[in-house]
N, C-alpha and C positions, 0 to 999 in steps of 0.2 A: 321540415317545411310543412304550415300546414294548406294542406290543396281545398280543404273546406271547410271555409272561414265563416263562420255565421253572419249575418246580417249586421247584426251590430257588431263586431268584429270590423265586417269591408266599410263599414261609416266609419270608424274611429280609426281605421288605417292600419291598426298596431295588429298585428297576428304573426308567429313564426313564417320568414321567409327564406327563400333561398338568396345564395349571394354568386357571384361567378365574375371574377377580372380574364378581361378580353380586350388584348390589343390598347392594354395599358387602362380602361375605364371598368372601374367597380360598377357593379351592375348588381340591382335586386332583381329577384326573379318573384313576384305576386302568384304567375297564375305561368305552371309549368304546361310544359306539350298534352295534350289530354286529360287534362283538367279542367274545372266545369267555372265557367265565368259567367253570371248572372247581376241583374239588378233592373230596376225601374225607372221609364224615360219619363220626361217632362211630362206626359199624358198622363201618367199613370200606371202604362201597361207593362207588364213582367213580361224582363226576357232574357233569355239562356243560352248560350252555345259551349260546345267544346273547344276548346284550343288547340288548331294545328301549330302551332309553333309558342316556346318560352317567349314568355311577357311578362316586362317588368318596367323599372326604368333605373334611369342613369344619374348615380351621385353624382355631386355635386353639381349641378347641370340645374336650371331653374327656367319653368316655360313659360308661356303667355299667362298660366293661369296661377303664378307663383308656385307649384308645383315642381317635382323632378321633369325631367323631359322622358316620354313613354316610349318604350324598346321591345320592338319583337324580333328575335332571332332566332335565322336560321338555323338548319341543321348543324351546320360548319361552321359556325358565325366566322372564321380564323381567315374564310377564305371569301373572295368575291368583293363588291362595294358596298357603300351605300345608299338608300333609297329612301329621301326625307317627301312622308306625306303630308300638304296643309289638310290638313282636316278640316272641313268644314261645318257649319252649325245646320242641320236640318231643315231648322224654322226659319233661318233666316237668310240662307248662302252666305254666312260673313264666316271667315275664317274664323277658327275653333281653339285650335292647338298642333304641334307637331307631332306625328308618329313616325317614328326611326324603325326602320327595318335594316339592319346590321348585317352584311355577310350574303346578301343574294346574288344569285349568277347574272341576273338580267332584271329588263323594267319589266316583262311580262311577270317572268318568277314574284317580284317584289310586289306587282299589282293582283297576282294570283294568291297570294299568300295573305295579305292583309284583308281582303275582300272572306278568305275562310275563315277569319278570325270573327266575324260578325254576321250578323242574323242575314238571312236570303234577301234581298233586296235593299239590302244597307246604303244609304244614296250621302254618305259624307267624305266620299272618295273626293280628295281636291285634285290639286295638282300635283305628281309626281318628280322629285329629280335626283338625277344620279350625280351622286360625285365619289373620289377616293376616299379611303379612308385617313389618310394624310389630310384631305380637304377638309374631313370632317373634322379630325382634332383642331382644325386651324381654327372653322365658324367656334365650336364649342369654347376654344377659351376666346373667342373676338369681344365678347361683351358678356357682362354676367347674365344678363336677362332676355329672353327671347320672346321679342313680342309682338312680330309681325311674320308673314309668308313666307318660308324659306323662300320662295320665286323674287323674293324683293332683296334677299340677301345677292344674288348670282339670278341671270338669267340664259341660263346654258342648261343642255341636255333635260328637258321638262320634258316631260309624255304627254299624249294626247290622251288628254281626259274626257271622262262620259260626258255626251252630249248638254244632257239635260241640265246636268249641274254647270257647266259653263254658261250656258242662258240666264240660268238662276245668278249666278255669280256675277256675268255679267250685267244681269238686269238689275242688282240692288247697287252694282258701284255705279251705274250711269243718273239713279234716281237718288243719289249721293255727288252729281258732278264729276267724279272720279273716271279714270282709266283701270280698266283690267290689267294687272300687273303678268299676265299669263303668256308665258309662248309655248304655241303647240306643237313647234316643229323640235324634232331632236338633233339637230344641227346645231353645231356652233353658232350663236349670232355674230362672233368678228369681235366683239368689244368683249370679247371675254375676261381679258386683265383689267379692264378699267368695271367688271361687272361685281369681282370678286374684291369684297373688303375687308378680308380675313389675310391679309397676305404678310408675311415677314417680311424684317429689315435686310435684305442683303447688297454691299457693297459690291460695286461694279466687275468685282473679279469674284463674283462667286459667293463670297467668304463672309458671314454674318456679324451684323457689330451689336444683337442685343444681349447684355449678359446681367443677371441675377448677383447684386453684391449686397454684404451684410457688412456693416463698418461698423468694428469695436475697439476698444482700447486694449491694450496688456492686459491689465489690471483683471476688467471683466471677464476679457478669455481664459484666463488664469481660472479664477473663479467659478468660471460654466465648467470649466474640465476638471475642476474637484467635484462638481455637483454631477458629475456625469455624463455633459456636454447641452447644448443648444436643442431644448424640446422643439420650439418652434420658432426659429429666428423669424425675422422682419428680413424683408429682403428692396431693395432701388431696384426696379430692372430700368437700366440706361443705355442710350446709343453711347458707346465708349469711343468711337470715333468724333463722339461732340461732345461729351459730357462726363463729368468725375462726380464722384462719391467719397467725398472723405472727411465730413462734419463729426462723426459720431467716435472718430480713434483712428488711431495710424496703421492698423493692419483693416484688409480688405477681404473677405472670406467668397470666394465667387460659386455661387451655388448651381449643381449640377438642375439639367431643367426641368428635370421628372416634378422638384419641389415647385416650380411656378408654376406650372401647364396648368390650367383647370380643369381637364381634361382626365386629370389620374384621379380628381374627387379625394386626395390627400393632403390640400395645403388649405390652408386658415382660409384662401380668399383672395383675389386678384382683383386693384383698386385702380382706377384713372390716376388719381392724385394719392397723395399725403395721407395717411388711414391711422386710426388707431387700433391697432392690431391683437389677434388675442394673443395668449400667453402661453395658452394650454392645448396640446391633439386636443379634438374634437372626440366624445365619445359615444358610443353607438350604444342604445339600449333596447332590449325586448322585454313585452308583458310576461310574466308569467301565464299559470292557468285561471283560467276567469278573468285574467288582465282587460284584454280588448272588452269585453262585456262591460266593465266597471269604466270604461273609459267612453262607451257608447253614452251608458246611465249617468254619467254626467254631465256629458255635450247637452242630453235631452230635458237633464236638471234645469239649466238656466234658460232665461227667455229666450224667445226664437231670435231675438236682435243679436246676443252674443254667442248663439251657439256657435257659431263659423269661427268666430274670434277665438273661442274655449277648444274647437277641435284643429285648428290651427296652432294653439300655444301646446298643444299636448303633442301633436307631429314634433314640434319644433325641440320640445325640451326629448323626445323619444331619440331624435336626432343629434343629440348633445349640445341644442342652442338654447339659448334664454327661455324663459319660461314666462314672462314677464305677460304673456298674453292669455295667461291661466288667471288675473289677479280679481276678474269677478267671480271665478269660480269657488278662488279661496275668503274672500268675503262673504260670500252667499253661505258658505259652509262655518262659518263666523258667528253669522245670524247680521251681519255689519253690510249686505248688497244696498247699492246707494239705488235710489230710484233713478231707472233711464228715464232721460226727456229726451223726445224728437225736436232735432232742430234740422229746420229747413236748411236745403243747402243755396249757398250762394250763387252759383254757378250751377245753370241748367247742364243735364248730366250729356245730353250734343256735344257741349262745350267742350266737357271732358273727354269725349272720344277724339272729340278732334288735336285739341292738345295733342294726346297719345299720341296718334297717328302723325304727328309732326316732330313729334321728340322722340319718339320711335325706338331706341334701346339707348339714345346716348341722358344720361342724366344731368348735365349741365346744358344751358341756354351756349354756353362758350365754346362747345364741342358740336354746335350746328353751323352751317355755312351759312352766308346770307340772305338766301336766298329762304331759308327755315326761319331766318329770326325775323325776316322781315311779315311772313306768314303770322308767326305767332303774335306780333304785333297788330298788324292788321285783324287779328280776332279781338286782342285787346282794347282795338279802338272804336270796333264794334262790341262788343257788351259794354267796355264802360263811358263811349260817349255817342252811344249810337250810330256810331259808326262820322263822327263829325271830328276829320281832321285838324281844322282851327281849333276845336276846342279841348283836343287832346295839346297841341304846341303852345296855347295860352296856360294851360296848366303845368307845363314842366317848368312855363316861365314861370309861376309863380312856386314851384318848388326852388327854381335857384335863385328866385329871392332872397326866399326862406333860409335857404343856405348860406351865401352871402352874409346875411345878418347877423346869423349864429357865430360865422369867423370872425365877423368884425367885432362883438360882445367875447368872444374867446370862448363858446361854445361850440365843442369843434366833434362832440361825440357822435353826435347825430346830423344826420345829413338834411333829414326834414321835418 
């Protein structure tokens, strides 16, 4: 492991790290117990602390900022819960990211520990909450992508948080209309089942009906098991009290859950729907010596507009994903880089947080209740008819016109 990583090294992300599985989650470790963690804020000004406690983050696990999700652990991590901080933004009180502290004995320890982690008067301490670590592998595979306040996942067992920052917090959501999502009491609110939406299938006696099947024929199975067997099957997870699986071959292979959980940061990917899935384990790679250097000097290579994009496809291909976001890098290095043109965006970028904040980790329009879809509409009928209801319902009339039409000519591909 190396504990000090040059400058361009910590830009480009890639440097010898540590690795440690714990309670079943592959964990990097970045920046071990008494090692020296430095870099430069938004301001400009340089700053440095030691590390009381391993810091890293957790495979397969993706946060607000598409990133892994950041992990400090305890002494013991094996033992105790865990203690999910919303981080907050400095400049602006708006939520930041999650920091997981894994394995502490209490909200104090957890709030005591995170707080040595960062410079003397570090004010992005959010809201605190405890849960088990059962709880935690549940949120962890609940959606792939984490993008809002663990406080709005569950609102149980939150700490009372620093003053100051609650003002602040709550004074940008009230100048946004909004509600603070925050309770400060550590008491149960009462709706604690209806609060937690990470919760498993189980049937009224107990006894769980979601199971992991792979449906293949003779033929193929035959086949995988001259080849050595099944690198990375496809898996249905289905309520088997409602539902069967058996389009794809007459034997049904039901897969133990370590393979589905996202939680273990060893299976391909866990999809709402229907997916095309990869083929191949995913494979983990390290720079060599001067790696991370050369991988800095490259980011710095192309225009400041692709650099995020260039040190994004090098994380990703480091990771054993597509590389695909490296391809101005390797035209530039071609002599073949296409000239960027700024094009204004269509939607003021408001617009786009607020979407966010309504579609919130589910990716489909069909996966919100109505009361979100009717929101997301309601934004759409304000940008695109200023907000003039008639003239949004004369326009769908004149799409199913338009459609109408097309069936009656037998152009049936398109709808408008």
């Amino acid at each position: 492991m190396d504990v000090n990583p040059t400058d361009a090294q910590k830009d480009a992300g890639n440097y010898r790290k540590g690795h440690v599985r714990i309670d079943g989650f592959d964990i990097t470790i970045e920046n071990p117990k008494g090692s020296g963690r430095s870099g430069t804020d938004a301001g400009g000004n340089r700053w440095s602390v030691t590390m009381n406690n391993d810091y890293g983050y957790i495979r397969g696990t993706e946060g607000v900022d598409g990133d892994h999700i950041d992990v400090f652990l305890s002494d013991n991590p094996s033992q105790g819960n865990v203690y999910i901080v919303d981080q907050i933004d400095t400049e602006t009180g708006k939520f930041d990211e999650h920091k997981v502290m894994y394995g502490f004995a209490s909200m104090d320890e957890a709030t005591s520990a995170y707080l040595s982690n960062y410079s003397p008067g570090w004010q992005g301490l959010g809201a605190i909450s405890e849960i088990s670590k059962e709880e935690f592998k549940r949120w962890i595979s609940s959606s792939h992508r984490k993008t809002k306040p663990f406080v709005e996942y569950r609102s149980v067992k939150v700490s009372s948080v620093d003053d100051s920052n609650l003002d602040r917090m709550q004074g940008q959501t009230e100048r946004e209309g909004g509600e603070l999502p925050i309770q400060t009491s550590q008491e149960p609110t009462g709706n604690e089942s209806d609060a937690i939406r990470f919760r498993e299938v189980e049937e009224k006696d107990g006894s769980k009906s979601l199971v992991g099947l792979h449906n293949i024929s003779e033929d193929k199975l035959r086949k995988a098991l001259r080849l050595g067997g099944l690198a990375n099957p496809s898996a249905a997870v289905i309520d088997i009290s409602k539902q069967t699986h058996e389009g794809y071959g007459e034997i049904s292979l039901v897969l133990p859950s370590s393979m589905i959980d996202k939680h273990t940061g060893r299976n391909a990917g866990t999809w709402s729907q229907d997916a095309w899935t990869p083929v191949y384990p995913t494979i983990e790679r390290q720079f060599g010596e001067n790696g991370g250097d050369r991988a800095s000097e490259d980011i710095m290579s192309v225009p400041k507009e692709m650099q995020n994009e260039t040190r994004k496809g090098i994380n990703a291909w480091m990771d054993g994903r597509s590389g695909r976001q490296l391809s101005y890098l390797y035209l530039q290095e071609q002599g073949k880089a296409p000239e960027l043109v700024k094009v204004e965006a269509k939607y003021p970028e408001k617009l786009h947080r607020e979407v966010k904040s309504i579609m919130g980790d589910n990716s489909s329009l069909y996966e919100l209740d109505n009361g979100k879809q009717m929101a997301l509409l309601d934004l759409y009928i304000g940008e695109e008819f200023s907000g003039d209801q008639k003239a949004y319902e004369a326009s769908i009339q004149e799409k199913i016109q338009r459609m109408e039409e097309k069936i009656k000519k037998g152009i049936i591909r398109s709808l408008w």
